[in-house]
C-alpha positions as CSV (number, residue, x, y, z in Angstrom):
1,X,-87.5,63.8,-36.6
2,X,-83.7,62.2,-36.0
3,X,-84.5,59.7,-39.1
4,X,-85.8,62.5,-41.2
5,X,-82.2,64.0,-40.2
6,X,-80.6,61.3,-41.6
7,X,-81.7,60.9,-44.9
8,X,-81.0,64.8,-45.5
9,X,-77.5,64.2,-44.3
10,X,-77.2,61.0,-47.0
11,X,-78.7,62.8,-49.6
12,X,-76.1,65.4,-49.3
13,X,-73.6,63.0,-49.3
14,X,-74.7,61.8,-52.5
15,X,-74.7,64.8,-53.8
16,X,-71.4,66.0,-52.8
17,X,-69.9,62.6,-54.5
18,X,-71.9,63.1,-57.6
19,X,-70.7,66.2,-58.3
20,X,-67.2,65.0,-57.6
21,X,-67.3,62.9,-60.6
22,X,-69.0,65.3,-62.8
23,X,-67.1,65.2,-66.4
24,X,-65.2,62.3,-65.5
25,X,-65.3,58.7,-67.6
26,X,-65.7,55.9,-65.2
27,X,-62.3,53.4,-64.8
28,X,-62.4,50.9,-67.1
29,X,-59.9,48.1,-66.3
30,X,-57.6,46.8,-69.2
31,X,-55.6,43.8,-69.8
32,X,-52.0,44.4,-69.8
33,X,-52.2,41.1,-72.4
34,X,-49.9,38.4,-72.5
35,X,-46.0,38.4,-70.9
36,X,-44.2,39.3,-74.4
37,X,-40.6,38.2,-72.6
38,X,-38.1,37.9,-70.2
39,X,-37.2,41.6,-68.0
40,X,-34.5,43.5,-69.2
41,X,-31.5,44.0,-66.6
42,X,-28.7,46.9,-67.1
43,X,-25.8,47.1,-64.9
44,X,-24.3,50.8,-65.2
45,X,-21.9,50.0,-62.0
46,X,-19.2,48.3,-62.1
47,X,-19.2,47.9,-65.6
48,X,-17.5,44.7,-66.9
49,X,-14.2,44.8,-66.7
50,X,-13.7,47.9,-63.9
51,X,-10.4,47.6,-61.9
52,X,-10.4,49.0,-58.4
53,X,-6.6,50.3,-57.5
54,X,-6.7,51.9,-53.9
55,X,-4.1,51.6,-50.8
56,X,-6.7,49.9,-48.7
57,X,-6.8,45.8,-48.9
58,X,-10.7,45.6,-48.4
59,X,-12.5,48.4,-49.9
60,X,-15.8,49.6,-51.5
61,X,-17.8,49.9,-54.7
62,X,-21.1,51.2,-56.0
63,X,-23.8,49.2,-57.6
64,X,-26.1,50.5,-60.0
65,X,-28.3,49.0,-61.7
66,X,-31.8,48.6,-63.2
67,X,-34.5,46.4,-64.3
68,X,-37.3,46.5,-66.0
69,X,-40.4,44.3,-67.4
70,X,-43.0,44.9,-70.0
71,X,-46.1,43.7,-67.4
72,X,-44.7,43.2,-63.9
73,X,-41.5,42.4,-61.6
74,X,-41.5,39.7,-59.2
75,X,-38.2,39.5,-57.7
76,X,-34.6,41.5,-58.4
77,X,-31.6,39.1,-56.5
78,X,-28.3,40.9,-56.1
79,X,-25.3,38.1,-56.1
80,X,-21.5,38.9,-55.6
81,X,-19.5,35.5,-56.4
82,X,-22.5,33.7,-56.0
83,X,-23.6,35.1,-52.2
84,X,-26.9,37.1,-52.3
85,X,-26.1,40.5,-51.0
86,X,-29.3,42.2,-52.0
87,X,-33.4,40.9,-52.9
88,X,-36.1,43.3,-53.8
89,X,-39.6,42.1,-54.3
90,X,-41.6,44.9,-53.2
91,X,-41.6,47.6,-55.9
92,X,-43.6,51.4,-56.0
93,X,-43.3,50.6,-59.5
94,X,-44.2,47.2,-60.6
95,X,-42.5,47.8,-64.4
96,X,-39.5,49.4,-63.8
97,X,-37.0,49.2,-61.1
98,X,-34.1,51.8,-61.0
99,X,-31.5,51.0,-57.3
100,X,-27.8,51.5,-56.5
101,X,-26.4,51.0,-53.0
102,X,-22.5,51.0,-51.9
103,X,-20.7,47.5,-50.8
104,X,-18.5,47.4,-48.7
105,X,-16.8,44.1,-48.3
106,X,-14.8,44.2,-51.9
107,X,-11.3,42.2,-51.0
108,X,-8.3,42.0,-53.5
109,X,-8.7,39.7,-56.7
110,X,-11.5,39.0,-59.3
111,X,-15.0,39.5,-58.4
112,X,-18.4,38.7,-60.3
113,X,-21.5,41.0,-59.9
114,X,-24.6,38.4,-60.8
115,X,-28.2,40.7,-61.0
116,X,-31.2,38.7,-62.0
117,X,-34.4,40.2,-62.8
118,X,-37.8,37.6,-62.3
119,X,-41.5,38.7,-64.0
120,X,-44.5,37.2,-62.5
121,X,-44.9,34.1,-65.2
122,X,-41.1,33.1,-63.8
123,X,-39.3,34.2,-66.8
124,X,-35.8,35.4,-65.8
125,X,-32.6,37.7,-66.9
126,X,-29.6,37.9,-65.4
127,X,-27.1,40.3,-66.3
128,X,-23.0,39.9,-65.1
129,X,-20.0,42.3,-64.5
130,X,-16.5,41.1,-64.2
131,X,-14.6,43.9,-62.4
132,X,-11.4,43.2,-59.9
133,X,-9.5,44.7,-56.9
134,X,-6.1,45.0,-57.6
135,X,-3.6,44.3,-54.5
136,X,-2.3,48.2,-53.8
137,X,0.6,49.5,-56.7
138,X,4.3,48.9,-55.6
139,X,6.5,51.2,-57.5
140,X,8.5,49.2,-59.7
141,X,11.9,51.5,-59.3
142,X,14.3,52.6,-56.7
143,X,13.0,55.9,-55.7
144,X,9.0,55.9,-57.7
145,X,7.1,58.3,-56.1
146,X,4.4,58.8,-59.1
147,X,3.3,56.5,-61.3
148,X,-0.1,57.2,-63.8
149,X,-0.6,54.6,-65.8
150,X,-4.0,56.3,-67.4
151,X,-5.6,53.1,-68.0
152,X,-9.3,54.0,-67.9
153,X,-8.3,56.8,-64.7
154,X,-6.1,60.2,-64.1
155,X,-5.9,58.2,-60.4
156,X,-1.9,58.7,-59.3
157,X,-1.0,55.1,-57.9
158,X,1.6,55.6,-55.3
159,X,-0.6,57.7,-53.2
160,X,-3.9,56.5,-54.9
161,X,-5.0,60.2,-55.5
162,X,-6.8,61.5,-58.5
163,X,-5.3,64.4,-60.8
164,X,-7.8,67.6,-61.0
165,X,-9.0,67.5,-64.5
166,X,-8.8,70.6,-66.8
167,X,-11.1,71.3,-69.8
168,X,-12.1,68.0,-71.3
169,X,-9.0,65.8,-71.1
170,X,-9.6,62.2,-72.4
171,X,-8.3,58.8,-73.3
172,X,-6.5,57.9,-76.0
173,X,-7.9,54.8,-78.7
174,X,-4.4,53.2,-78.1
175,X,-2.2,52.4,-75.4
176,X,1.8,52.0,-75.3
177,X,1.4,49.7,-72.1
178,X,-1.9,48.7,-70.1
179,X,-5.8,49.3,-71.8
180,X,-5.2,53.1,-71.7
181,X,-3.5,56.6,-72.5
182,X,-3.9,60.3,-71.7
183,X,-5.7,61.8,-75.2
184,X,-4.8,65.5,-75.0
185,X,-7.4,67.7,-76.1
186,X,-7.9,71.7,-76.5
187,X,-7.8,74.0,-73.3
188,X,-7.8,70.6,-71.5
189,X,-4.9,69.3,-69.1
190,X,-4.1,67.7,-65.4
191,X,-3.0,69.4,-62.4
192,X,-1.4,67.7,-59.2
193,X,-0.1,68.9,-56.1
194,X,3.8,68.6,-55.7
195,X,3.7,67.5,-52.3
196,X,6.3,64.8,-51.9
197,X,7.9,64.6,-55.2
198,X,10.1,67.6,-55.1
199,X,13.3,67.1,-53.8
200,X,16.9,67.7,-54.6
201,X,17.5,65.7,-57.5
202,X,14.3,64.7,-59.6
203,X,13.8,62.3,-63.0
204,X,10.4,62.1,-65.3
205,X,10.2,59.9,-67.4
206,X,7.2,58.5,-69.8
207,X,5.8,57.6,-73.3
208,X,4.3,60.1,-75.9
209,X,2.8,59.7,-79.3
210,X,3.1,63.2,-81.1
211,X,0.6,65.4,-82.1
212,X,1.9,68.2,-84.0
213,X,-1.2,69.9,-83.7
214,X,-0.7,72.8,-82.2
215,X,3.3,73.2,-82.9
216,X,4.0,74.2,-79.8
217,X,3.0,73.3,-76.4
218,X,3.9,72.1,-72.4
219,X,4.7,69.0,-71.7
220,X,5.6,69.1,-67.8
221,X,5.6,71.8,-66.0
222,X,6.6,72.5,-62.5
223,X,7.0,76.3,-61.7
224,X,6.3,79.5,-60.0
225,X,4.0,82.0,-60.4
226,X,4.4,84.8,-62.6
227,X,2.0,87.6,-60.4
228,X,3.5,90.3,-62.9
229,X,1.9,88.3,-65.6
230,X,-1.2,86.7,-64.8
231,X,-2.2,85.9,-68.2
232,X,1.1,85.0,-69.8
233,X,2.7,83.4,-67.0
234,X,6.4,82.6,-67.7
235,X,8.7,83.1,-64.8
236,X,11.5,80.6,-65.0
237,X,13.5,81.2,-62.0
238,X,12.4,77.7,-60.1
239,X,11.1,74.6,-61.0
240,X,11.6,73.0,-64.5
241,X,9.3,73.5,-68.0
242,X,9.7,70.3,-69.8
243,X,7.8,71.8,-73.5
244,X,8.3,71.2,-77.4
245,X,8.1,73.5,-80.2
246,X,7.9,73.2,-84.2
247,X,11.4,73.1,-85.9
248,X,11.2,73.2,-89.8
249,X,8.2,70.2,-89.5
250,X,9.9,68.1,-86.6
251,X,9.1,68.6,-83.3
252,X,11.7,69.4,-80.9
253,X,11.9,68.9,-77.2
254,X,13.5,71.6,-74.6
255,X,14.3,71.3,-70.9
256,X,14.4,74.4,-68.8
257,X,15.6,74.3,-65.1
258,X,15.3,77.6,-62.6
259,X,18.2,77.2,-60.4
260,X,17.1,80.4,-58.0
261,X,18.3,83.5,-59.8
262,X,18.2,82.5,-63.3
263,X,17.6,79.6,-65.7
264,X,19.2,77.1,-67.4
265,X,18.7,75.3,-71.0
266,X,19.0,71.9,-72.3
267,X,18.4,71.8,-75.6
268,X,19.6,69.0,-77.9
269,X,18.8,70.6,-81.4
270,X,17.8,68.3,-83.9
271,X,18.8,65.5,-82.0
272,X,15.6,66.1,-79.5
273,X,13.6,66.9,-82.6
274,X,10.3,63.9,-83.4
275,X,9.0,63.4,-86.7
276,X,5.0,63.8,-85.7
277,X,4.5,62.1,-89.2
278,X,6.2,59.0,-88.1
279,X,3.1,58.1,-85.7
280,X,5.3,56.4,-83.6
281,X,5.7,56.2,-79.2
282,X,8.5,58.1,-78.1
283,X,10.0,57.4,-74.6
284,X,11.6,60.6,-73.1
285,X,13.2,61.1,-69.7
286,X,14.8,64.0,-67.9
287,X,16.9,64.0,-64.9
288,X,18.1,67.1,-62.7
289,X,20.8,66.7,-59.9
290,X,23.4,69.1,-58.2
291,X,25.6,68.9,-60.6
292,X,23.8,68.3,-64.1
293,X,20.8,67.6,-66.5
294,X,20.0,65.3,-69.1
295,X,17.6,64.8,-71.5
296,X,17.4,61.1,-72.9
297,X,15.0,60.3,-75.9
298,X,14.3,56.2,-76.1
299,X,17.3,55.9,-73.9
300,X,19.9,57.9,-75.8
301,X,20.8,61.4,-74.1
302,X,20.1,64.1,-76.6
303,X,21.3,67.0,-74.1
304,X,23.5,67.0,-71.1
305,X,25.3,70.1,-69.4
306,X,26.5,71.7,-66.1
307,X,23.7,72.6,-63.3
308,X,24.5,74.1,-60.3
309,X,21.2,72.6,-58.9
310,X,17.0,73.6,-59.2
311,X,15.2,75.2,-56.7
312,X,11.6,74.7,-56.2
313,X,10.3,78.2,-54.8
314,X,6.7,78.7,-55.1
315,X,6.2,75.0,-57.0
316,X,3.1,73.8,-55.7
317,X,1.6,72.4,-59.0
318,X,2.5,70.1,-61.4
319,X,1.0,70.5,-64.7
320,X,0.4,67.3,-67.1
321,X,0.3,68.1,-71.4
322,X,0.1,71.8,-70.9
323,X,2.5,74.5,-69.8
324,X,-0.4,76.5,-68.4
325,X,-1.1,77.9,-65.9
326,X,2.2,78.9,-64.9
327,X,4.1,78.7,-68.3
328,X,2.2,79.6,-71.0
329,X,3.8,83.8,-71.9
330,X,5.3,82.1,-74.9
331,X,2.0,79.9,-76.0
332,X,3.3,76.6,-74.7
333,X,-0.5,75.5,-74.2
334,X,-2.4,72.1,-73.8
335,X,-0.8,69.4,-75.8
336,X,-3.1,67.3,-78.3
337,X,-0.6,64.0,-78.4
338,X,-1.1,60.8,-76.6
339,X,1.0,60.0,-73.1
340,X,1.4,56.7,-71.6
341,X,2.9,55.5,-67.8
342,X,4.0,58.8,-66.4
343,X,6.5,58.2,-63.8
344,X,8.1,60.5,-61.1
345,X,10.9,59.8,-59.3
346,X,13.6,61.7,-56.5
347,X,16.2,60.6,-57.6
348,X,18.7,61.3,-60.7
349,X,18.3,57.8,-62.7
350,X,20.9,56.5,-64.8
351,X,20.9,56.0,-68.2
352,X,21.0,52.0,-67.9
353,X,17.8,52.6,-65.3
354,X,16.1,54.6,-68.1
355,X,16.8,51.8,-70.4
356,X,15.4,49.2,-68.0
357,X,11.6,51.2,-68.2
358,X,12.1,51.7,-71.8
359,X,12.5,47.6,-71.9
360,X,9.8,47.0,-68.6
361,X,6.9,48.5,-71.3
362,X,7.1,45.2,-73.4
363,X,8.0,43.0,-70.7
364,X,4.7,40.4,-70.6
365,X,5.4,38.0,-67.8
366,X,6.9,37.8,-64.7
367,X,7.5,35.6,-61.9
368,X,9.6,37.3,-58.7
369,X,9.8,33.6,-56.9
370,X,8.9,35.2,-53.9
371,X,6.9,32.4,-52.3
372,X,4.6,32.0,-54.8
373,X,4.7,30.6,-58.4
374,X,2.3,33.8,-59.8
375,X,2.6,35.5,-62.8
376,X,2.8,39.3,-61.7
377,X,0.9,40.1,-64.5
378,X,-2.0,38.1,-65.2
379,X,-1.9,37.3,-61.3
380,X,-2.4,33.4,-62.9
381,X,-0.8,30.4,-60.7
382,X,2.1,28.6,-62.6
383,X,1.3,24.2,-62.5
384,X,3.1,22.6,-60.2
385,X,4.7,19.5,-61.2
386,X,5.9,16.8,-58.9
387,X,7.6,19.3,-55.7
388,X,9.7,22.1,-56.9
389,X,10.5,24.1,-53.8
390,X,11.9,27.7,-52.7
391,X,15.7,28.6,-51.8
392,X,14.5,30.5,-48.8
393,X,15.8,34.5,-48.9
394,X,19.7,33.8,-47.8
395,X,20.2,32.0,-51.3
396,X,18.0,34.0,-53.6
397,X,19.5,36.3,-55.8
398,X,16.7,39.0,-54.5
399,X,13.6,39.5,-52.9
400,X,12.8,36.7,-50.0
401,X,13.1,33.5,-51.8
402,X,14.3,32.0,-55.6
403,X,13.1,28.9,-57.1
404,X,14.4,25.5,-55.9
405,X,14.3,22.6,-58.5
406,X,14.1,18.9,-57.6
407,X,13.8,15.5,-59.3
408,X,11.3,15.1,-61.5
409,X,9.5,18.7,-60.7
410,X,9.1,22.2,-62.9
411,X,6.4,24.4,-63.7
412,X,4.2,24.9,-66.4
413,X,2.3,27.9,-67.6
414,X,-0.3,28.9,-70.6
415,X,1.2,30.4,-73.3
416,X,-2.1,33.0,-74.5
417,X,-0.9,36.1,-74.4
418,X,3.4,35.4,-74.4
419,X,3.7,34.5,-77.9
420,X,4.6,37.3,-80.9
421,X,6.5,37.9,-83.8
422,X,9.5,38.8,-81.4
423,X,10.3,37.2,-77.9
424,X,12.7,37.4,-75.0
425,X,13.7,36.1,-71.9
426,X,16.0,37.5,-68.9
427,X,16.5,35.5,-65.4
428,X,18.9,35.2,-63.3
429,X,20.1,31.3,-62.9
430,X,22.7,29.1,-60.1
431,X,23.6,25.8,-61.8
432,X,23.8,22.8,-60.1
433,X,25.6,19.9,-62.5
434,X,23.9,17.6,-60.9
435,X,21.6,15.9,-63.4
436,X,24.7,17.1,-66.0
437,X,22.2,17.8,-68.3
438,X,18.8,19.3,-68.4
439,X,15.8,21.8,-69.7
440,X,15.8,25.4,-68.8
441,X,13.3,27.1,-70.7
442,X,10.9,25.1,-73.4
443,X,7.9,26.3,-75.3
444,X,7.9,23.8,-78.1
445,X,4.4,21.4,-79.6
446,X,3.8,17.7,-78.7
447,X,5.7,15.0,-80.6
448,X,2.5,12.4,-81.0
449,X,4.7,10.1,-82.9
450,X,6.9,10.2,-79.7
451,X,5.0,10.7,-76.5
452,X,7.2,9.1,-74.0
453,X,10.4,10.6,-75.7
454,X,9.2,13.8,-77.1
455,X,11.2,15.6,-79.3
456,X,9.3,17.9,-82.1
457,X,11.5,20.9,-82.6
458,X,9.9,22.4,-86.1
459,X,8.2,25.3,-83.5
460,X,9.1,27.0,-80.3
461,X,12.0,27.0,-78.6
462,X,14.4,25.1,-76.4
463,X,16.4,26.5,-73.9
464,X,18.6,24.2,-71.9
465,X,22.1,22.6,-70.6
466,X,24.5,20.1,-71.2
467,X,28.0,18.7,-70.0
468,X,31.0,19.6,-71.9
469,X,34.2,18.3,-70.5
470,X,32.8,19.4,-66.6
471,X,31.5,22.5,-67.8
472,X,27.8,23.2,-68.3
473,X,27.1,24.5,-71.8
474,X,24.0,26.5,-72.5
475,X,22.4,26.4,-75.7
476,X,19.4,27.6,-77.7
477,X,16.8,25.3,-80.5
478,X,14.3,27.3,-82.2
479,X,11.7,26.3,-84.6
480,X,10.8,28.1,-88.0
481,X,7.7,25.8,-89.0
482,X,9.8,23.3,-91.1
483,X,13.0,22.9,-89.4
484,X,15.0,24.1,-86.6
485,X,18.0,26.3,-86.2
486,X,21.1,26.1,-83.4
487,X,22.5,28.8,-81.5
488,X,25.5,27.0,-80.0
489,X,28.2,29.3,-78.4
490,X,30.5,26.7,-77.7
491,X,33.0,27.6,-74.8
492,X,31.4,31.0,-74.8
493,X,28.4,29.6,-73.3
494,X,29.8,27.4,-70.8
495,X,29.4,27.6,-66.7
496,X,31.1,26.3,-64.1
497,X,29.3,24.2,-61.4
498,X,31.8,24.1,-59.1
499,X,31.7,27.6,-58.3
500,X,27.9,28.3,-58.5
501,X,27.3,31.9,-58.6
502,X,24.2,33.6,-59.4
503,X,24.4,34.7,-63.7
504,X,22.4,36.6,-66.2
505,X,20.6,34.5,-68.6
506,X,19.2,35.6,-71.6
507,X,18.0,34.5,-75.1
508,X,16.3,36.4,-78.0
509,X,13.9,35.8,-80.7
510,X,13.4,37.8,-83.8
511,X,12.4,37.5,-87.4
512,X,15.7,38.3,-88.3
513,X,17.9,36.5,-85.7
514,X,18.4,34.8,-82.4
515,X,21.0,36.3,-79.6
516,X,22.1,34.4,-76.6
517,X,23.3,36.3,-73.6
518,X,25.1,35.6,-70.1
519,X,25.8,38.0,-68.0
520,X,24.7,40.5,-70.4
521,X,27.4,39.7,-73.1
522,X,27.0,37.9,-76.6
523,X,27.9,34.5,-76.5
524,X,26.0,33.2,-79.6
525,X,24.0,35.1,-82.7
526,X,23.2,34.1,-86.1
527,X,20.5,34.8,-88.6
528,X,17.0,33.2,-88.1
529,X,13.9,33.4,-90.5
530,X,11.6,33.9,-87.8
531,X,9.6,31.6,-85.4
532,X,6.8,29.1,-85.7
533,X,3.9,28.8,-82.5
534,X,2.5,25.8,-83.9
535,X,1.2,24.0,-81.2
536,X,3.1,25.6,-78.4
537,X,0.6,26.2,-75.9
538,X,2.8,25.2,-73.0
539,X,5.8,27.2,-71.0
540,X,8.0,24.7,-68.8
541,X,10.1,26.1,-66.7
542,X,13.1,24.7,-65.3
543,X,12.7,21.3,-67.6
544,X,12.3,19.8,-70.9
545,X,9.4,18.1,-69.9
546,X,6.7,17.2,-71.2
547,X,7.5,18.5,-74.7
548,X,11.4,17.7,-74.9
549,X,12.7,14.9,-73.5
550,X,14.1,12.9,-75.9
551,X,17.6,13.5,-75.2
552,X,17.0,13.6,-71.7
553,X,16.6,17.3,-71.1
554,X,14.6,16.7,-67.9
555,X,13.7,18.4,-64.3
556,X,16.5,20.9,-63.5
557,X,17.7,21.2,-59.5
558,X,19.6,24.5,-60.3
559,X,18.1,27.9,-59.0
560,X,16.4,30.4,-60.5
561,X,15.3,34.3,-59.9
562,X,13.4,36.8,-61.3
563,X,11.9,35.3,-64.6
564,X,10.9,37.8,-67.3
565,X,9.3,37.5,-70.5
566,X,8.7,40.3,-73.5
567,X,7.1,40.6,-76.4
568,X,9.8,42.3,-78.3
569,X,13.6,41.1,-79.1
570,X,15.5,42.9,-76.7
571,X,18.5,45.3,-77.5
572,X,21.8,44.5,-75.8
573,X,21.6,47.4,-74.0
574,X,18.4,46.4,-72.7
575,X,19.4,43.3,-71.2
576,X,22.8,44.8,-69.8
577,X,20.2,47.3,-68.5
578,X,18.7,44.5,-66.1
579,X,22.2,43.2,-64.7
């Protein structure tokens, strides 16, 4: 009876698993056929070329990434500057592998995200991202307390805090300085909280390319609100409206200031006015103090009056290309035109310090001397040749140290990137007459017919020093690509070494003429056709060496300070700008 029992209850199994499979094709396994290729790897974060910019020296960043192969995966490896920091080789899909995670351990400088991708016949993809940390902003100017640079961000850099964006705001195809610039759009602006930047005197200043589409709209705003007025806000009593308006074609630029009870205006007329036609960047700045305010337009003032001083009631936002929310009763809207390196500041900035930002937007290189031999701006490592040496901070001009030069020592630096059409140099310089003669400056091509003694002058430049009677005497060499001209100021261009005192040094290059300065006054100019680069692919500083030394223009054991290099021939002003 109990094995009678049992073949009912199997039976009914049977059955039950039959009937389970009623209507249903039975699997048929099929070959995923041959491996047709290597897996595919996407990195969507960082993507190449991504620039971290926060406050904190170690910080963090997200990875995203995924890979995928036509049959199977084997293996994913995560590298970060060639240490593994992530393997997968267990997948819940075997084609397609989709993973981000946050790292942590991202320090200052250059980094390179490595993700390779392995299928199970061993063929492999690896996919790269170049992205960097850059060492926390310093504000570049006495009393910077914003700074946008919109380079790929609307992140303010002093405090590392990101605008609040309005509308569709975006980024403009060109940039005045950097990889990027605000791109104004319809209904579409940026909002930021005023904390900290209002004070009793207060400067803007920035770079705009105008759009004169619509006609009229807000530039900066800081002001009240209007409660009577909601929807057309325009009470001017506090704060400042910084807005332009249509003027027979030209665009013209206003300042209003509310100093409590009413509200002042600072309108230059047609000398504020922009031709939008002229596609051109435009630097404008405004400053308000106690006493005055002045509106500069690429450093000349186009309006300047009496102010008896702003107050900042109720001005808790600032508003970037658009007057609204708080000033818009007269249509001053969201501004369609192209800004660049947005600066705040509390402080009333002269015109010579408006100048000097107008000039910092083409400056290219930079080296501060300040215990290192960096460039500031490609954060690249001058050569060291032989030992040049620091003057320690109570002989440096500024900052904690100046360089020191020695026998038979300098510096040398690529040239990619410093050479143009137009060129410049401004440092501050200490002789010593002792060797009485020597290189200063040189970019210049080898002399192959000459290598011990070289002397090729058809391209480049030369800047160095000789002796004249006891005095050292300062002269310029450029090349035009067949010969060479002479800037020699005679007397006008002479030092004195037995007084050494820190000077102003400066030299420029256009396609029109070469200027040398010192101490921010002329002391030789003459027409030039324009420079040659022809093999120039070296910067020495503070020798002739290697590329001129056939007169002896070698290592120089003077000091020097705060080298800077531009890609433009710099105005007089300009340079008198930077004394």
């Amino acid at each position: 009876m109990k094995t009678l029992s049992k073949y009912i209850m199997m039976l009914s199994v049977l059955l039950v698993v039959s009937s389970c499979y009623e209507g249903i094709d039975s699997i048929t396994e099929v070959d995923p056929g041959d491996d047709a290729g290597a897996p595919m790897v996407t990195i969507n974060k960082p993507v190449d070329g991504f620039e971290i910019q926060v406050a904190d020296p170690v910080t963090s960043t997200e990875i995203d990434f995924r890979a995928e192969d036509d049959i199977e995966l084997a293996s994913v490896r995560v590298t970060l500057d060639g240490q593994e920091i992530a393997f997968f080789d267990s997948f819940l899909d075997y084609r397609i592998f989709i993973h981000d995670f946050v790292y942590d351990n991202i320090t200052t400088g250059e980094h390179v995200l490595e993700i390779s991708a392995t299928d199970i016949v061993g063929n492999t993809t690896v996919a790269t991202s170049n992205f960097s940390k850059e060492p926390p902003y310093t504000p570049l100017f006495p009393g910077e307390t914003f700074y946008m640079n919109f380079d790929g961000s609307y992140s303010e850099l002093v405090t590392v805090t990101d605008a609040t964006e309005i509308g569709n705001p975006g980024f403009a195809p060109e940039a005045r300085v950097g990889s990027g610039a605000y791109s104004g759009a319809s209904d579409s602006y940026l909002t930021f909280p005023t904390d900290g930047l209002l004070a009793n005197e207060f400067s803007a200043s920035f770079w705009l390319k105008v759009n004169a589409t619509p006609d009229r709209a807000g530039v900066l705003v800081v002001g009240p609100p209007d409660t009577a007025n909601p929807d057309a806000q325009n009470n001017r009593t506090s704060g400042f409206r910084f807005f332009r308006e249509n003027a027979g074609g030209m665009q013209r630029f206003k300042l209003n200031v509310g100093n409590g009870t009413g509200d002042n205006w600072f309108d230059g007329g047609a000398a504020a006015d922009v031709d939008p036609t002229a596609d051109e960047w435009v630097h404008f700045a405004f400053t308000i103090s106690g006493t005055e305010c002045v509106v500069y337009k690429n450093g000349e003032i186009v309006s300047q009056n009496s102010f008896p001083g702003v107050d900042w009631t109720g001005c808790d936002v600032l508003s970037i290309m658009s007057g609204a929310p708080r000033f818009t009763g007269w249509g001053h809207n969201s501004d369609a035109s192209f800004m660049d390196e947005l600066r705040l500041f509390n402080m009333a900035l002269t015109q010579d310090e408006i100048i000097e930002q107008i000039a910092q937007a083409d400056e290219i290189f930079k080296l501060g001397f300040n215990g290192s031999y960096t460039d500031s701006y490609s954060d690249v490592d001058c050569t060291e040749v032989g030992s040049p040496g620091f003057t320690g901070s109570a002989d440096a001009y500024e900052g904690n140290n100046a360089y020191q030069g020695a026998t038979d020592s300098y510096l040398t630096f690529p040239t990619d990137g410093l050479l143009n059409e137009e060129f410049s140099a401004v440092f501050r310089y200490k002789v010593n007459a002792a060797p009485d003669r020597a290189g200063v400056l040189v970019i210049g091509p080898p002399d192959t017919a000459n290598p011990d003694a070289q002397n090729n002058r058809s391209s480049g430049f030369r800047f160095f020093r000789e002796n004249a009677g006891g005095m050292q005497r300062f002269k310029l060499n450029v090349g035009n690509g067949t010969a060479d001209s002479w800037f020699d100021g005679g007397a006008a261009a002479d030092v004195d070494p037995t007084n050494p005192q820190w000077v102003q040094m400066a030299f420029t290059i256009s396609n029109t003429e070469c200027v040398v300065y010192i101490d921010g006054q002329v002391v030789s100019q003459n027409s030039f056709p324009g420079v040659d680069w022809t093999g120039c692919d070296i910067l020495s500083i503070m020798s002739g060496a290697p590329r001129f030394t056939g007169w002896n223009h070698l290592s120089d054991e003077s000091a020097m300070d705060d080298l800077r290099i531009f890609k433009k021939a710099l105005s007089q002003a300009e340079i008198q700008s930077m004394l």
